[in-house]
N, C-alpha and C positions, 0 to 999 in steps of 0.2 A: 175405689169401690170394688177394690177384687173381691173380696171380700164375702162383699153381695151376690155379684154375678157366681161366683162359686157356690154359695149358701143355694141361693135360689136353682141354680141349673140340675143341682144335686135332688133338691126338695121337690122341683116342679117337673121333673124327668124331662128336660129339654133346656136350649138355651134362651135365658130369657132375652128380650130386645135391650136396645139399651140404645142410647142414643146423645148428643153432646149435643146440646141448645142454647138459645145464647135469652139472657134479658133483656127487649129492647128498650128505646129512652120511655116511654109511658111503664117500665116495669112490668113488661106481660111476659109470657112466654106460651109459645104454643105445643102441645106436646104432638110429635110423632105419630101419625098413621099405625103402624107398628107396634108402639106402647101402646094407643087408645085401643087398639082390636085386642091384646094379648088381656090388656087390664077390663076388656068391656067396658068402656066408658065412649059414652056417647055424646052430640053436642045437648046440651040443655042439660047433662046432670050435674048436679053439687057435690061439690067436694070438699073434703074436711083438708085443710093444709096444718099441718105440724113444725115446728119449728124443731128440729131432731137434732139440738148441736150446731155448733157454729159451723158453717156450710154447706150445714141438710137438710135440705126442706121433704117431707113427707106426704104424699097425695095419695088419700082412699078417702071412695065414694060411702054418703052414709050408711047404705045397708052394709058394706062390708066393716065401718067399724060398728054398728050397732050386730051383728051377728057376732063378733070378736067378744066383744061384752057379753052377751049371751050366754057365748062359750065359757067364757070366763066367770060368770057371775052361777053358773050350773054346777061348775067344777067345785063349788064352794073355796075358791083361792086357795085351792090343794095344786093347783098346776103351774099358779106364778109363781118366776123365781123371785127369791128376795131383794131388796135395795143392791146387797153388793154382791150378789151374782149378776145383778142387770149392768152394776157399775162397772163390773171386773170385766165383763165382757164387753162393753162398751169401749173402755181403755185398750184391754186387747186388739180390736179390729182400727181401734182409730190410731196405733201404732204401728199396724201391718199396712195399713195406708200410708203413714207417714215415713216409714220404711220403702214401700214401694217407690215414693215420690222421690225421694232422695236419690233411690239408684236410677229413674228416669232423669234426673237432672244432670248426678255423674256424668249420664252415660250423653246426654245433652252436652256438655261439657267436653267431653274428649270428641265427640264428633264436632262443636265448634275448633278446636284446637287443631284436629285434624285436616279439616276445610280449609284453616288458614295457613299452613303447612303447605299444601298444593297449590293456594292461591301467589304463593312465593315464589 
C-alpha cells in the first residue's frame, strides 16, 4: 500500500496513520485508536465496507460516501474518470504493490541466507 500512504500524505498534507491488524477466529477486526480519531469515526457509527479487489477491503462512514455522491452527482459526471482510466490506474498501483512485495521478499531471502551463513 505505498501507494496509498503516498497518495494520501501528499493529498491530506501530513502522514496519514496506518496501522497492521489482524482478523480474529469470529472474523472481526478492530480498528486502531489512531485510524478512528484521523477517520472521525466513532463507536456506534455505520460503516459502508467495499470489497476494493482481492485483498482490499474499504471503510467509509455513510455521510462520507453519500457526500462523495453528491459531489459527484453536481459535477454532472464531468469529473469521473472513465472505466479504463479507473482500470489503468488500478493495474498500475496493484503492480507497484506487487513490485514492492517482491523486493521485500528478495530482500527477506538474502537476509534468511545470510542468517544462516553465520549460524555455521
Amino acid at each position: 500500500m505505498l501507494w496509498y500512504r503516498y497518495v494520501m500524505s501528499s493529498t491530506c498534507g501530513g502522514e496519514t496513520p496506518t496501522a497492521v491488524i489482524k482478523v480474529d477466529a469470529q472474523h472481526r477486526v478492530v480498528l486502531p485508536r489512531a485510524i478512528r480519531e484521523s477517520a472521525i469515526v466513532g463507536a456506534g457509527d455505520e460503516l459502508i465496507a467495499f470489497a476494493d479487489g482481492r485483498g482490499r477491503i474499504v471503510l467509509a462512514t455513510k455521510d462520507a460516501v453519500k457526500s462523495e455522491l453528491r459531489a459527484m452527482f453536481a459535477a454532472g459526471r464531468r469529473d469521473w474518470p472513465s472505466d479504463e482510466d479507473s482500470t489503468a490506474r488500478v493495474r498500475r498501483m496493484r503492480d507497484q504493490d506487487a513490485l514492492a512485495e517482491a523486493e521485500r521478499e528478495s530482500q527477506r531471502v538474502t537476509d534468511d541466507r545470510s542468517l544462516r551463513g553465520h549460524a555455521e
